[in-house]
C-alpha positions as CSV (number, residue, x, y, z in Angstrom):
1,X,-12.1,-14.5,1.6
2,X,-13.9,-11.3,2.6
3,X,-10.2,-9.3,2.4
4,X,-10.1,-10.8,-1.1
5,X,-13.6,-9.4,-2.3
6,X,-12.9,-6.6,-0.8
7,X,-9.6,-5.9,-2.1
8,X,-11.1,-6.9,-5.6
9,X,-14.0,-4.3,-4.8
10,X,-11.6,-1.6,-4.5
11,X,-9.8,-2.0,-7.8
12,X,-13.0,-2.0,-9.2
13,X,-14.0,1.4,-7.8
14,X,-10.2,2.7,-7.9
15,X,-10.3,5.6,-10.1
16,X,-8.3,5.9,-13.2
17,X,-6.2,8.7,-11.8
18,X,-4.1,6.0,-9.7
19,X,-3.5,3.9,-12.9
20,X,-2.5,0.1,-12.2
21,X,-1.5,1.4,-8.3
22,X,-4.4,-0.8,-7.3
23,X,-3.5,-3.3,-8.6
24,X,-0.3,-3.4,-7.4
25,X,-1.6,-2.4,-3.9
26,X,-3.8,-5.4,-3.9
27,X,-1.2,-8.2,-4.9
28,X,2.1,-6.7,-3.1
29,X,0.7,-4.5,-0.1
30,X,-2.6,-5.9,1.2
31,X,-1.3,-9.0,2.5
32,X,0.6,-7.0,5.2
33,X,-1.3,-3.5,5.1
34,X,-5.0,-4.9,4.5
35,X,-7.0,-3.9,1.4
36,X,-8.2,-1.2,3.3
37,X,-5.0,0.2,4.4
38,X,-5.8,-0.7,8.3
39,X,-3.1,-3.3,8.5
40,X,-5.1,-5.3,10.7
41,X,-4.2,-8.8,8.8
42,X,-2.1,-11.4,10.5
43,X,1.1,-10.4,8.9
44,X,0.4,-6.4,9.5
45,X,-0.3,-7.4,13.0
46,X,2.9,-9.0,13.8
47,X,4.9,-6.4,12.2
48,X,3.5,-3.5,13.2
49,X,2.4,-1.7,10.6
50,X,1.4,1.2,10.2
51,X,-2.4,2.3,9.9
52,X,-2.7,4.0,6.8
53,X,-6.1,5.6,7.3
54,X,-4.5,8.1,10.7
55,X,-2.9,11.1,10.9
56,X,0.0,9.3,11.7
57,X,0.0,6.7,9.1
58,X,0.1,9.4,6.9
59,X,3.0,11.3,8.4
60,X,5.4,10.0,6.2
61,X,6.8,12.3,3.2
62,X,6.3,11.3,-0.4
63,X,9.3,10.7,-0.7
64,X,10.1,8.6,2.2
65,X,7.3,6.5,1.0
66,X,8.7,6.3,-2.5
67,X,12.2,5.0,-0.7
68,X,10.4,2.3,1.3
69,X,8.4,0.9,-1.7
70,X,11.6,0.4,-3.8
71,X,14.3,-0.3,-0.8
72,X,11.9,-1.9,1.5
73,X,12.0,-0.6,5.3
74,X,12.7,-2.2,8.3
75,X,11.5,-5.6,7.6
76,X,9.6,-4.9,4.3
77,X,11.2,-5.7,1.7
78,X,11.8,-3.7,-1.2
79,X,9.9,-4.1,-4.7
80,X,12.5,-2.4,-7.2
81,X,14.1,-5.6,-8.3
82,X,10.5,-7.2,-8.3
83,X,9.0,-4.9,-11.0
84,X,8.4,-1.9,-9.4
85,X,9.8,1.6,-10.6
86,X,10.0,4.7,-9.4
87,X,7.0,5.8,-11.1
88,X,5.0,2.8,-9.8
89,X,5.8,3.7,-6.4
90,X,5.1,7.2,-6.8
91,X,1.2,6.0,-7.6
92,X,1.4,3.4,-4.7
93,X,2.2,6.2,-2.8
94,X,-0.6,8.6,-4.2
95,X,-3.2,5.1,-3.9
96,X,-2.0,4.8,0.1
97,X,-2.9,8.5,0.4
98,X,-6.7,8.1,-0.8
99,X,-7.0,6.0,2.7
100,X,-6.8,8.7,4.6
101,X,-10.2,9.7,5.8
């Protein structure tokens, strides 16, 4: 519940610059990477994923991101047969960059 109302809480507050990547974020990333990009959920845990709000979260290039998002990596798998395009992925990637801090 409080993952839920938080991921909504971030749409909300998501600026228009990111377009729907919020969105997106919310329904196909934060189940595995957690609304805030920690991937501390139960899923994220278990698979090992990466904390997006660390130098080394973040290490990835753009592009490798882009690849990941539409090929899936590892054991994500990939969103370009699910609706995704290139373009949406290049915002994801941009949205999963604003968790730096």
């Amino acid at each position: 519940m409080k993952t839920t109302l938080f991921a909504a809480a971030l749409m909300i507050a998501a600026p228009v610059a990111y377009g729907d990547a919020a969105a997106t974020y919310a329904s196909k990333c934060a189940s595995c990477h957690g609304a805030d990009g920690k991937g501390q959920t139960t899923m994220g845990k278990k698979q090992k994923v990466k904390d997006y709000t660390t130098a080394d979260g973040q290490s990835f290039p753009d592009a490798e991101g882009v690849k990941a998002i539409l090929d899936g990596k590892d054991k994500m798998k990939g969103y370009k047969d699910k609706g995704i395009t290139e373009a949406d992925a290049k915002d994801l990637v941009k949205y999963i960059r604003a968790f730096k801090k």
